[in-house]
Each structure stands twice: as C-alpha cells, then as structure tokens.
mmCIF file as Biopython writes it, N, C-alpha, C and O atoms, coordinates in Angstrom:
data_model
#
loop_
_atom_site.group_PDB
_atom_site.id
_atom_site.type_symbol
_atom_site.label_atom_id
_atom_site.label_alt_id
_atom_site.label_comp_id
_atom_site.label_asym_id
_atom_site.label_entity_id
_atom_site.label_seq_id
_atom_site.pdbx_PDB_ins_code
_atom_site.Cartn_x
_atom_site.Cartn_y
_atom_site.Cartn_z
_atom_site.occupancy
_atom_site.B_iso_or_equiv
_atom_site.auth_seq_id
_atom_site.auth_asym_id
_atom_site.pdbx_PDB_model_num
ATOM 1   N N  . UNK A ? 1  ? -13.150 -40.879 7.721  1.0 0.0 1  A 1 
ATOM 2   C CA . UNK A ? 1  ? -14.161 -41.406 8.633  1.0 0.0 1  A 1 
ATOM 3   C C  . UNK A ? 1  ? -13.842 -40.896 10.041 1.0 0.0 1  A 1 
ATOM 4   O O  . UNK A ? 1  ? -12.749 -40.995 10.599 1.0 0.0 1  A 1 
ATOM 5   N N  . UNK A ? 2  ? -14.836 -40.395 10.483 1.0 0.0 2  A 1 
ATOM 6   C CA . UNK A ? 2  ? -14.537 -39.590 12.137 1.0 0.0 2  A 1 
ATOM 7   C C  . UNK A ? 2  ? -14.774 -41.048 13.133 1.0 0.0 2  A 1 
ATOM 8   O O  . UNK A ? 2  ? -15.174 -42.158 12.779 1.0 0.0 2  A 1 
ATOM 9   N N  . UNK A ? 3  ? -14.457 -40.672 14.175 1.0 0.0 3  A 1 
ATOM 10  C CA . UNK A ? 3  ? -14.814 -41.746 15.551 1.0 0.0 3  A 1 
ATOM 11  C C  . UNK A ? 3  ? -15.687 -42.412 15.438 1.0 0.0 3  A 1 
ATOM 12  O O  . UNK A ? 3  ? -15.661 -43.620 15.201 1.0 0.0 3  A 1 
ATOM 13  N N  . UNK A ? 4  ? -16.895 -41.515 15.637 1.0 0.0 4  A 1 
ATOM 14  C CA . UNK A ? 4  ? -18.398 -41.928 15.714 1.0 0.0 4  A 1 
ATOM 15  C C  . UNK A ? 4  ? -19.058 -42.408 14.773 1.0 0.0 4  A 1 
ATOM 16  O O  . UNK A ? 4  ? -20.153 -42.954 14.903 1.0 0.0 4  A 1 
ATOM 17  N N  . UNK A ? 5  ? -18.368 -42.226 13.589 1.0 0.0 5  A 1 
ATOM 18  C CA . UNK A ? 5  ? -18.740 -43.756 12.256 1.0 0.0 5  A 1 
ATOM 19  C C  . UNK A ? 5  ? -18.306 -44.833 12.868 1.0 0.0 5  A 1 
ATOM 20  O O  . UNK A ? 5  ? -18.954 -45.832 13.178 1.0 0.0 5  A 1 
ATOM 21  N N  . UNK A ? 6  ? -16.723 -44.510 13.103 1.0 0.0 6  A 1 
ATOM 22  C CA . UNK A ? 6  ? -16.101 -45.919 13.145 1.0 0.0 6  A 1 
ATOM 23  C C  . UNK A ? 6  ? -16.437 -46.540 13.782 1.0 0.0 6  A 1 
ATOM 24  O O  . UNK A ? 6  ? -16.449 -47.764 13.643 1.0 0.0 6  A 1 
ATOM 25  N N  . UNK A ? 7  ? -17.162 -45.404 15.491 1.0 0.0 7  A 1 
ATOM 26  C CA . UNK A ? 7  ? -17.929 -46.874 16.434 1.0 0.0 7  A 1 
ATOM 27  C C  . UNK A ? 7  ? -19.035 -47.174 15.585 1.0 0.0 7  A 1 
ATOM 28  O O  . UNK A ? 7  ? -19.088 -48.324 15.148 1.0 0.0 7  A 1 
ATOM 29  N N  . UNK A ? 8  ? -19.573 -46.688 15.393 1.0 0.0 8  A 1 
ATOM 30  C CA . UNK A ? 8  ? -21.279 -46.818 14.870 1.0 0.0 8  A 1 
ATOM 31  C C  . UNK A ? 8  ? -20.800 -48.169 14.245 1.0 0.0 8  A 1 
ATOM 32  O O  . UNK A ? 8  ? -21.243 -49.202 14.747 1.0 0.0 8  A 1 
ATOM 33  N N  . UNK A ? 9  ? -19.799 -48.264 13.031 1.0 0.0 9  A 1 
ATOM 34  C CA . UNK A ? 9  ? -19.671 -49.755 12.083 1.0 0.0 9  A 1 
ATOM 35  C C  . UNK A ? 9  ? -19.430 -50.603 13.209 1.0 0.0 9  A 1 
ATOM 36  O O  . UNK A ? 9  ? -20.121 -51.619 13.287 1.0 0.0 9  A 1 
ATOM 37  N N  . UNK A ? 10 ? -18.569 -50.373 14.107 1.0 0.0 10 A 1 
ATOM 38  C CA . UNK A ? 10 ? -17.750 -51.392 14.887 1.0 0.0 10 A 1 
ATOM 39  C C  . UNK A ? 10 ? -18.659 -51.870 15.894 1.0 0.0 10 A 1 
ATOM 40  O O  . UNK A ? 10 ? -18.217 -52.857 16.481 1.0 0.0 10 A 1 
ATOM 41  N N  . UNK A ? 11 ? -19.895 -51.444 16.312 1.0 0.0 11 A 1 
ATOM 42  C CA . UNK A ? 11 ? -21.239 -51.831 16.856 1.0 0.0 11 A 1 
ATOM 43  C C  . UNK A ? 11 ? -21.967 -52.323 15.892 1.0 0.0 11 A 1 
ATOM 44  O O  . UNK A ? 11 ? -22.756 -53.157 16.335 1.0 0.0 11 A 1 
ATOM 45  N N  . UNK A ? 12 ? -22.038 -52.181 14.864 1.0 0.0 12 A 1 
ATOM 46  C CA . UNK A ? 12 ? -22.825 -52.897 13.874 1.0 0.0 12 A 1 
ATOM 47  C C  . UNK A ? 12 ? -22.105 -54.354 13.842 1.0 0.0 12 A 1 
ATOM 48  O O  . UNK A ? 12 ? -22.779 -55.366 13.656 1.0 0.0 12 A 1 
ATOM 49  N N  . UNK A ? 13 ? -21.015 -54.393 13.991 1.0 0.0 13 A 1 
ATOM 50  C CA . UNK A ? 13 ? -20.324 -55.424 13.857 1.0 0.0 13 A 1 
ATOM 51  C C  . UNK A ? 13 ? -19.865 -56.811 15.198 1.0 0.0 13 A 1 
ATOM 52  O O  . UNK A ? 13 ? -19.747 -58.033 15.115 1.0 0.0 13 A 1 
ATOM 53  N N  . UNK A ? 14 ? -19.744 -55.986 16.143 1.0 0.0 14 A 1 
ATOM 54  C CA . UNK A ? 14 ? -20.232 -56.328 17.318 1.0 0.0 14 A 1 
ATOM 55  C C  . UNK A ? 14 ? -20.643 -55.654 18.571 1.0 0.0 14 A 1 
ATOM 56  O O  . UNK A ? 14 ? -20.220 -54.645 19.136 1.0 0.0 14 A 1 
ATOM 57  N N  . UNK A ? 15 ? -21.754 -56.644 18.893 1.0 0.0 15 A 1 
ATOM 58  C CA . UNK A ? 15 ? -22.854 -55.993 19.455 1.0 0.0 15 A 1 
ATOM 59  C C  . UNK A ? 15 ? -22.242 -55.609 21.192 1.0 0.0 15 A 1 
ATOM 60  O O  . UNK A ? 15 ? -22.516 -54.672 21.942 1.0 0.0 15 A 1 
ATOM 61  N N  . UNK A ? 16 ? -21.512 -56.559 21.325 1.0 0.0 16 A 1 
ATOM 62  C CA . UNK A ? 16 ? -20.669 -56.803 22.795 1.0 0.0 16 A 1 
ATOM 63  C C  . UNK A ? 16 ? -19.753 -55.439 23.062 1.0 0.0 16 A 1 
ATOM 64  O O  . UNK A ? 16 ? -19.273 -55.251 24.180 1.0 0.0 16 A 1 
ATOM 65  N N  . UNK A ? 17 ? -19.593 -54.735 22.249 1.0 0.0 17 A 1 
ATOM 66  C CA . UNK A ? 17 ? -18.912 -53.272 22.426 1.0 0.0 17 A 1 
ATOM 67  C C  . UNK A ? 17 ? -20.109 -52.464 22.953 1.0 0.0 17 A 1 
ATOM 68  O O  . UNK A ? 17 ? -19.647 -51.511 23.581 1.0 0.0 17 A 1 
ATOM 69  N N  . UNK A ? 18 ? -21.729 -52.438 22.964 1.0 0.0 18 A 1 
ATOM 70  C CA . UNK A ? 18 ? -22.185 -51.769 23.613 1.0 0.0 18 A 1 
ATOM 71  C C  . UNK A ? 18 ? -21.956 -51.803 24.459 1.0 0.0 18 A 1 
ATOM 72  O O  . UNK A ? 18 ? -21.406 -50.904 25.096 1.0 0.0 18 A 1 
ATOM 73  N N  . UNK A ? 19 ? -22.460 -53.457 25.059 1.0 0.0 19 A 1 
ATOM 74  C CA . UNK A ? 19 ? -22.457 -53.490 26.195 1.0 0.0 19 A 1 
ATOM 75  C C  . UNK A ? 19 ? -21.724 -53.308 27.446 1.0 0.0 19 A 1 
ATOM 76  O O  . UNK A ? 19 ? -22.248 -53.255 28.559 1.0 0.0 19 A 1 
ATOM 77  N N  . UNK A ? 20 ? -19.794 -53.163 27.048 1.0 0.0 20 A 1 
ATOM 78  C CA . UNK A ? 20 ? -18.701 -53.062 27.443 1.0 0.0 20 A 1 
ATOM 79  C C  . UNK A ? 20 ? -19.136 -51.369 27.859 1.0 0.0 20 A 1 
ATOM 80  O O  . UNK A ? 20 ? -19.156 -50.951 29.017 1.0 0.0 20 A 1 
ATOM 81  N N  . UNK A ? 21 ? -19.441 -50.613 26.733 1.0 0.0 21 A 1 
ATOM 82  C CA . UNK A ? 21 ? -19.234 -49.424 26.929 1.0 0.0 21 A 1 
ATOM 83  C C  . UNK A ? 21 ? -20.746 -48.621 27.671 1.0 0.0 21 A 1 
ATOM 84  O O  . UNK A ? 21 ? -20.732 -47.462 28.085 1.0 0.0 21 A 1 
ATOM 85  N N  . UNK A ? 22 ? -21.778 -49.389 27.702 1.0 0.0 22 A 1 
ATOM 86  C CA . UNK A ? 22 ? -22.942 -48.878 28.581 1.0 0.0 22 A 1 
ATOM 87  C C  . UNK A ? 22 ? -21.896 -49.505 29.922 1.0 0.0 22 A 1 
ATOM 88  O O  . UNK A ? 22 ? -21.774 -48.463 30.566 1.0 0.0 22 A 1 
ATOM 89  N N  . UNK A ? 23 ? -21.249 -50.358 30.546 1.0 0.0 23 A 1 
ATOM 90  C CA . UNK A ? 23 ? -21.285 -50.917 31.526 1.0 0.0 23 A 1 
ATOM 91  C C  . UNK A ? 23 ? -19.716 -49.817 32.197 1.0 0.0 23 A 1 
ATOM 92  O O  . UNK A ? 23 ? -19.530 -49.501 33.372 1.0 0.0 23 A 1 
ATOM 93  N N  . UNK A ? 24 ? -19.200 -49.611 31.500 1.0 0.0 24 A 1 
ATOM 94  C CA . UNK A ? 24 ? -18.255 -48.417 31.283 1.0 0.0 24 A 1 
ATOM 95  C C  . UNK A ? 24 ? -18.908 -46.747 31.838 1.0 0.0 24 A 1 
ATOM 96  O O  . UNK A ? 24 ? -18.652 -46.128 32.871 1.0 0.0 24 A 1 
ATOM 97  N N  . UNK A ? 25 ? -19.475 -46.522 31.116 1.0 0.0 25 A 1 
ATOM 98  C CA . UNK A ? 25 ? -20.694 -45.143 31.602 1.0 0.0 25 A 1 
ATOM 99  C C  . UNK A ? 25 ? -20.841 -45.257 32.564 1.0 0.0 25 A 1 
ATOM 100 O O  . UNK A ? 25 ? -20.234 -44.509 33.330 1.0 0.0 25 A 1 
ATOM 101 N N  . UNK A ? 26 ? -21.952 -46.509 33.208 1.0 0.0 26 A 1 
ATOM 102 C CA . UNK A ? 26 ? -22.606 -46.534 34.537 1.0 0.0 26 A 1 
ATOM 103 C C  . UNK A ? 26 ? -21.494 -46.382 35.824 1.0 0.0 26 A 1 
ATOM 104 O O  . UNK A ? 26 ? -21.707 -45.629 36.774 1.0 0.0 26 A 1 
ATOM 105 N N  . UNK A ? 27 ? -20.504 -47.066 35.715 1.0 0.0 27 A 1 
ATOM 106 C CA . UNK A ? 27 ? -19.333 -47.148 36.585 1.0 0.0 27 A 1 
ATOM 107 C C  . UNK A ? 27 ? -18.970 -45.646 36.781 1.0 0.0 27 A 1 
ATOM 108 O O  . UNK A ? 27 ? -19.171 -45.015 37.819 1.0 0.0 27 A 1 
ATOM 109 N N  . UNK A ? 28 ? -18.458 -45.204 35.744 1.0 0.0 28 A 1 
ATOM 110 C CA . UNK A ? 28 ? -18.278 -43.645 35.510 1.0 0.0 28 A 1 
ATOM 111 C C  . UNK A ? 28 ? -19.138 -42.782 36.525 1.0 0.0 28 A 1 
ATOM 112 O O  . UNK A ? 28 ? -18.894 -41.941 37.391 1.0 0.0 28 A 1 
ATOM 113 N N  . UNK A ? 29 ? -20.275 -43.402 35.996 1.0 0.0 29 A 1 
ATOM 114 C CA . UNK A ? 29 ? -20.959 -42.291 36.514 1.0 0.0 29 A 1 
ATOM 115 C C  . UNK A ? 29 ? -21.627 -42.357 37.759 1.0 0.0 29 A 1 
ATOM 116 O O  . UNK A ? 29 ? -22.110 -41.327 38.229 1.0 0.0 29 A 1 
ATOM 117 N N  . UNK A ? 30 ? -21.756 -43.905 38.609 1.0 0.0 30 A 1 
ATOM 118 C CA . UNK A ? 30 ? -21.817 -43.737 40.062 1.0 0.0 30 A 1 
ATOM 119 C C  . UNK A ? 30 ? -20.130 -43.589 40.897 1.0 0.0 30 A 1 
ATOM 120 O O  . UNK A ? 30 ? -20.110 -43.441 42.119 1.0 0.0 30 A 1 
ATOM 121 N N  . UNK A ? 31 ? -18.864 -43.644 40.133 1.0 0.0 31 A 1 
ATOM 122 C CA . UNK A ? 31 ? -18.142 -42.958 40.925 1.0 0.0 31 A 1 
ATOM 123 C C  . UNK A ? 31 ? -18.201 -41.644 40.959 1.0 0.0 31 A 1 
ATOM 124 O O  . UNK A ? 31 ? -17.864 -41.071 41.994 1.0 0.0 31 A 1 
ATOM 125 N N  . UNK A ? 32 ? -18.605 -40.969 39.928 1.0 0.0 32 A 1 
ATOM 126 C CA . UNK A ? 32 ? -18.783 -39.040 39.737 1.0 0.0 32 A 1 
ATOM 127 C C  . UNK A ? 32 ? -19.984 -39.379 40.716 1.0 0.0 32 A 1 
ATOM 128 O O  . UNK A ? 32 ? -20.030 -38.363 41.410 1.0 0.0 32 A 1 
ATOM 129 N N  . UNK A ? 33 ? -20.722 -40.007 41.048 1.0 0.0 33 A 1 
ATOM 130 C CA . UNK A ? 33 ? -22.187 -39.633 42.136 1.0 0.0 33 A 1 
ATOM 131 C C  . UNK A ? 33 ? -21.895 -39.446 43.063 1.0 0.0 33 A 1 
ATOM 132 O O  . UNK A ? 33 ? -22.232 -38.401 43.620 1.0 0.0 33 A 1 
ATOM 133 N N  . UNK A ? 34 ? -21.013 -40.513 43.755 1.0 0.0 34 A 1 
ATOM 134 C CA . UNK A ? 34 ? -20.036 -41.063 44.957 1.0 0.0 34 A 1 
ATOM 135 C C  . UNK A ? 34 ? -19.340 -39.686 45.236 1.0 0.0 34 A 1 
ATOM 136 O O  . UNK A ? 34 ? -19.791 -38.904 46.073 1.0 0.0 34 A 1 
ATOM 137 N N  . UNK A ? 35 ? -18.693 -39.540 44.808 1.0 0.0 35 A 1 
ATOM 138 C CA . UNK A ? 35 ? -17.236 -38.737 44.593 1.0 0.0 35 A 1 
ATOM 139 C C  . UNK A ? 35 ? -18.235 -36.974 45.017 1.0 0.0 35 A 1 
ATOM 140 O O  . UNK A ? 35 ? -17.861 -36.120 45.821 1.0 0.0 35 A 1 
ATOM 141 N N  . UNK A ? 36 ? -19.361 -36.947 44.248 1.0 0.0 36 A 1 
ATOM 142 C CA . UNK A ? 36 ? -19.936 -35.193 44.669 1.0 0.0 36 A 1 
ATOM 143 C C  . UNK A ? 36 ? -20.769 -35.389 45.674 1.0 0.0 36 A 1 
ATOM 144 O O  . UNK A ? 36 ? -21.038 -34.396 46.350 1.0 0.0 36 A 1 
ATOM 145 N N  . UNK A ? 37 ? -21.467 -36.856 46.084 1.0 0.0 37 A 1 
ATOM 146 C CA . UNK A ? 37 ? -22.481 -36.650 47.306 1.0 0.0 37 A 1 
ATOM 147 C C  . UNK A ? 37 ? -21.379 -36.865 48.927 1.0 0.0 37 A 1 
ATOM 148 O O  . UNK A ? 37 ? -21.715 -36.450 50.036 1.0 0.0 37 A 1 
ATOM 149 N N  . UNK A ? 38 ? -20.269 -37.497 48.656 1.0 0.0 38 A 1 
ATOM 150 C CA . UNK A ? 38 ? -19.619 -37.206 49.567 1.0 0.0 38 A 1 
ATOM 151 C C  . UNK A ? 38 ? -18.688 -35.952 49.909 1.0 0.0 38 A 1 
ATOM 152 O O  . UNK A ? 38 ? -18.246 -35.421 50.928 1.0 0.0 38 A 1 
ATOM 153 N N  . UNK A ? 39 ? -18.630 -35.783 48.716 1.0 0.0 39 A 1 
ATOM 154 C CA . UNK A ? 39 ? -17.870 -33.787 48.593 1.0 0.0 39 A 1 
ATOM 155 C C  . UNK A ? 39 ? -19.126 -33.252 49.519 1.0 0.0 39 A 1 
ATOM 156 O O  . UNK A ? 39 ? -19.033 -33.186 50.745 1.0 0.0 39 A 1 
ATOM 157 N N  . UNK A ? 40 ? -20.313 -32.879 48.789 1.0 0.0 40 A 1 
ATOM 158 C CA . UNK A ? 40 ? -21.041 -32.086 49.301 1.0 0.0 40 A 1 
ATOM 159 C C  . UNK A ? 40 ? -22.505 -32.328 49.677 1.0 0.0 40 A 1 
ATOM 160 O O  . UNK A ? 40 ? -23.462 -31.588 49.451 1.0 0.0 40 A 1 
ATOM 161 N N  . UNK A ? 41 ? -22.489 -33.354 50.213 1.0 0.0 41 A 1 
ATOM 162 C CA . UNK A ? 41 ? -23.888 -34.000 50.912 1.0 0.0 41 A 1 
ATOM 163 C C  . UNK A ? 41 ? -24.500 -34.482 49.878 1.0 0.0 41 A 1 
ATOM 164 O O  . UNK A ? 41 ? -24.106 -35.089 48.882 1.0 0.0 41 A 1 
ATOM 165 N N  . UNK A ? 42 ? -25.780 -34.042 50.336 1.0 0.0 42 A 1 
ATOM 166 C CA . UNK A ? 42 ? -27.391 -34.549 49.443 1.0 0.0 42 A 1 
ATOM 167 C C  . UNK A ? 42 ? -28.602 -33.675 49.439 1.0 0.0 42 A 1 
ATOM 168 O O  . UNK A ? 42 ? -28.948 -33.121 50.482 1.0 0.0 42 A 1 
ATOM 169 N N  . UNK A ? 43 ? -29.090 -33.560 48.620 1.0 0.0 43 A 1 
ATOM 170 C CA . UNK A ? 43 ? -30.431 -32.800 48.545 1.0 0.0 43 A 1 
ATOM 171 C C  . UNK A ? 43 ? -30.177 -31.354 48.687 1.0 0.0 43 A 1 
ATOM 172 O O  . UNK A ? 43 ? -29.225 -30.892 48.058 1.0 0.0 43 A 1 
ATOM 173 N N  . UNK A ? 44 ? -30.769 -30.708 49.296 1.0 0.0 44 A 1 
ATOM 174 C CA . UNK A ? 44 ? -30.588 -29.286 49.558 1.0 0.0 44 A 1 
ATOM 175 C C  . UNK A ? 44 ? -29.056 -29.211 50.603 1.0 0.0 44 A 1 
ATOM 176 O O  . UNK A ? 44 ? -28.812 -28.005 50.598 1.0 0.0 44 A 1 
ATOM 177 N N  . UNK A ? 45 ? -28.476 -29.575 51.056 1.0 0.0 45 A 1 
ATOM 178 C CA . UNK A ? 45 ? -27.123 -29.698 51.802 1.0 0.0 45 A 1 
ATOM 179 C C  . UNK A ? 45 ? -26.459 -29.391 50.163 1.0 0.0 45 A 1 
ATOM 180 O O  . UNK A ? 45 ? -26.341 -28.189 49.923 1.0 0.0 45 A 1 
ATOM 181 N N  . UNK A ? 46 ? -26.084 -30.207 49.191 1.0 0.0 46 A 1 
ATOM 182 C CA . UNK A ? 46 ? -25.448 -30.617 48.331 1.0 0.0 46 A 1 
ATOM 183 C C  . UNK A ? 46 ? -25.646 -29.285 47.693 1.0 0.0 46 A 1 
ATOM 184 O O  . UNK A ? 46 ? -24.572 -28.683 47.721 1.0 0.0 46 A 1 
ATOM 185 N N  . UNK A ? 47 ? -26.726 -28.477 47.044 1.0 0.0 47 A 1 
ATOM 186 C CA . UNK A ? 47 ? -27.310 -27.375 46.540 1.0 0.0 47 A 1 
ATOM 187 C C  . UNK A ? 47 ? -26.589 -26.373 47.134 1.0 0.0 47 A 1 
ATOM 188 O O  . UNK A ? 47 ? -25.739 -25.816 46.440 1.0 0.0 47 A 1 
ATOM 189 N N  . UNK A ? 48 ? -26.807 -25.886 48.717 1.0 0.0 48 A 1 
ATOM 190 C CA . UNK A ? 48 ? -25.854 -25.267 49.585 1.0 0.0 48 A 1 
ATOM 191 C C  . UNK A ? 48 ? -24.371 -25.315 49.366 1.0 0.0 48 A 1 
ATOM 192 O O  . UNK A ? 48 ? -23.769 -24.272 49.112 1.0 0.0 48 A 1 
ATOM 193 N N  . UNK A ? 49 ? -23.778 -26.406 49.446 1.0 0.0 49 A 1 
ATOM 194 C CA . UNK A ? 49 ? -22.245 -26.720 49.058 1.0 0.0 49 A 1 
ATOM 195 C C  . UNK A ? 49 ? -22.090 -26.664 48.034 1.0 0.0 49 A 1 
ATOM 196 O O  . UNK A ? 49 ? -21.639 -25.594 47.625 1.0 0.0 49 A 1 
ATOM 197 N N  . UNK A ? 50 ? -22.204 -27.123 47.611 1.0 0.0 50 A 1 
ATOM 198 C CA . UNK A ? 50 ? -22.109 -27.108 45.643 1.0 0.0 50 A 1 
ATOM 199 C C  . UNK A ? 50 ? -21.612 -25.534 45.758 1.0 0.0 50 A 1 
ATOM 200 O O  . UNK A ? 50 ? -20.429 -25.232 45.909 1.0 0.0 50 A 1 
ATOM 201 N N  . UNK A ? 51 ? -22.831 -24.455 45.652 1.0 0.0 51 A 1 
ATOM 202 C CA . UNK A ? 51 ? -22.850 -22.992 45.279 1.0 0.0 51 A 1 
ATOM 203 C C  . UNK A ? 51 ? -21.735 -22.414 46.388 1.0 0.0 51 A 1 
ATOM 204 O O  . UNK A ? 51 ? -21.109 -21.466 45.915 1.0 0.0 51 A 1 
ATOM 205 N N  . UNK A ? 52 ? -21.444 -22.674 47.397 1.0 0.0 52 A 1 
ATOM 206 C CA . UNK A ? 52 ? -20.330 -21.954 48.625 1.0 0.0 52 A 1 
ATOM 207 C C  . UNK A ? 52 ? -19.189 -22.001 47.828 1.0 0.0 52 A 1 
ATOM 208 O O  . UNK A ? 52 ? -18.491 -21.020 47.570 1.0 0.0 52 A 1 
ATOM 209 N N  . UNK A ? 53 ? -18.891 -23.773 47.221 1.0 0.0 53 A 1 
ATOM 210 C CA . UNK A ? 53 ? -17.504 -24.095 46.717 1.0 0.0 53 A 1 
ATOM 211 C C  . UNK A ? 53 ? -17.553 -23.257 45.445 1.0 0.0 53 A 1 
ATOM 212 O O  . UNK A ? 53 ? -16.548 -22.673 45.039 1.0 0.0 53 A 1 
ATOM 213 N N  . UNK A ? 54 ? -18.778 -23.197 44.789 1.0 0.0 54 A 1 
ATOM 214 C CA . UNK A ? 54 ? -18.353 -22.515 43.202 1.0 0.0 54 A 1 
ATOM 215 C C  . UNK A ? 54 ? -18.103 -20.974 43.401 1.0 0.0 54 A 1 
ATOM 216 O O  . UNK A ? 54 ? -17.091 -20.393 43.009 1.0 0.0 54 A 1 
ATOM 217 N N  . UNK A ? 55 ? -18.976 -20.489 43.947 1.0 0.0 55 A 1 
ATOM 218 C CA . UNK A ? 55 ? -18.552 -18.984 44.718 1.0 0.0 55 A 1 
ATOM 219 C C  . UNK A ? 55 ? -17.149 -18.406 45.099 1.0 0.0 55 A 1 
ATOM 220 O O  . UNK A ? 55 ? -16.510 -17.392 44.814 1.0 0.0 55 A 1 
ATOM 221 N N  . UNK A ? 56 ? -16.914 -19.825 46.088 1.0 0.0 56 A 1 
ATOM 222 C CA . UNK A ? 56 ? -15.132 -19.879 46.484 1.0 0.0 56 A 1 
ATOM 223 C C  . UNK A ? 56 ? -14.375 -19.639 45.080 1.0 0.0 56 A 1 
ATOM 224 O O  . UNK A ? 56 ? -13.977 -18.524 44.744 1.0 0.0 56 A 1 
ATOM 225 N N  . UNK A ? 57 ? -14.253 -20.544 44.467 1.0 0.0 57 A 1 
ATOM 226 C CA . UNK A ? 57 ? -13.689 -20.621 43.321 1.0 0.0 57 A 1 
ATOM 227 C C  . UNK A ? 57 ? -13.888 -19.303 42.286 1.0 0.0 57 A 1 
ATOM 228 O O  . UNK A ? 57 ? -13.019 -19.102 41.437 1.0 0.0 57 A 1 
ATOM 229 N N  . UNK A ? 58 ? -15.057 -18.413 42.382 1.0 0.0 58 A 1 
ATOM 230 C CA . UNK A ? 58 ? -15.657 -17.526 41.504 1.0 0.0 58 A 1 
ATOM 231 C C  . UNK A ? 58 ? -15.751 -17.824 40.507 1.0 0.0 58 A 1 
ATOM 232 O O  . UNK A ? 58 ? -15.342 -17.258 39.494 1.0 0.0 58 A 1 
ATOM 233 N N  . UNK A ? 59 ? -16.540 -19.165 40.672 1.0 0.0 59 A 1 
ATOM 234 C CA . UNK A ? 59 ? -16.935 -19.359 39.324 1.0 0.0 59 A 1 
ATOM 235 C C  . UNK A ? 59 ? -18.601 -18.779 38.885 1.0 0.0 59 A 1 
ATOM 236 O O  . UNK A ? 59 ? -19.124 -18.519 37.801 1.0 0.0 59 A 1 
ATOM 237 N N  . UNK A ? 60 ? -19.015 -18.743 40.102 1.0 0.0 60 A 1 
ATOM 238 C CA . UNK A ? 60 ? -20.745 -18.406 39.856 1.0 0.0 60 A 1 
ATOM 239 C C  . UNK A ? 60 ? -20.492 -16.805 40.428 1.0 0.0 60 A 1 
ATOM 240 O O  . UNK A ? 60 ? -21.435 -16.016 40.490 1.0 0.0 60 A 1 
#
C-alpha cells in the first residue's frame, strides 16, 4: 500500500485529518506568498525581480 492509499483510508476514517491538513497547506502557502512578495515586490515589480534574480542565478 503506497502513502496516498493509506491517507485516502485514514480520511475515510477520520474526517478531522482533512481538515488539519487543508489548514496545514493554507499556512504553507501564505508564508511562501509572504516570503516572495517581500523578496520581490508585487505585480509587475515582482515579474521584474523574479526574472533579474533567476537570470542572476542562470537559471532562465
């Protein structure tokens, strides 16, 4: 049995593990928001920076 059965049963079983783990994501993912709009602005600023730093890096 891989991971993603075992959650799949273990959500079938209880329902309170979604919600732990949607509430998990969201956190996640307004500190990654946080964390790149203060790296490199917003809107077209952010677009600008973003591509300077990946350039720097040579990644693009």
């Amino acid at each position: 049995m891989d991971y993603v059965e075992y959650y799949a049963l273990k959500l079938k079983e209880n329902n309170k593990l979604f919600s732990q783990h949607k509430k998990f994501i969201e956190s996640q993912y307004k500190g990654s928001s946080t964390l790149f709009r203060n790296s490199y602005g917003k809107g077209e600023e952010f677009k600008k920076n973003a591509r300077t730093y990946l350039k720097s890096m040579k990644l693009i």
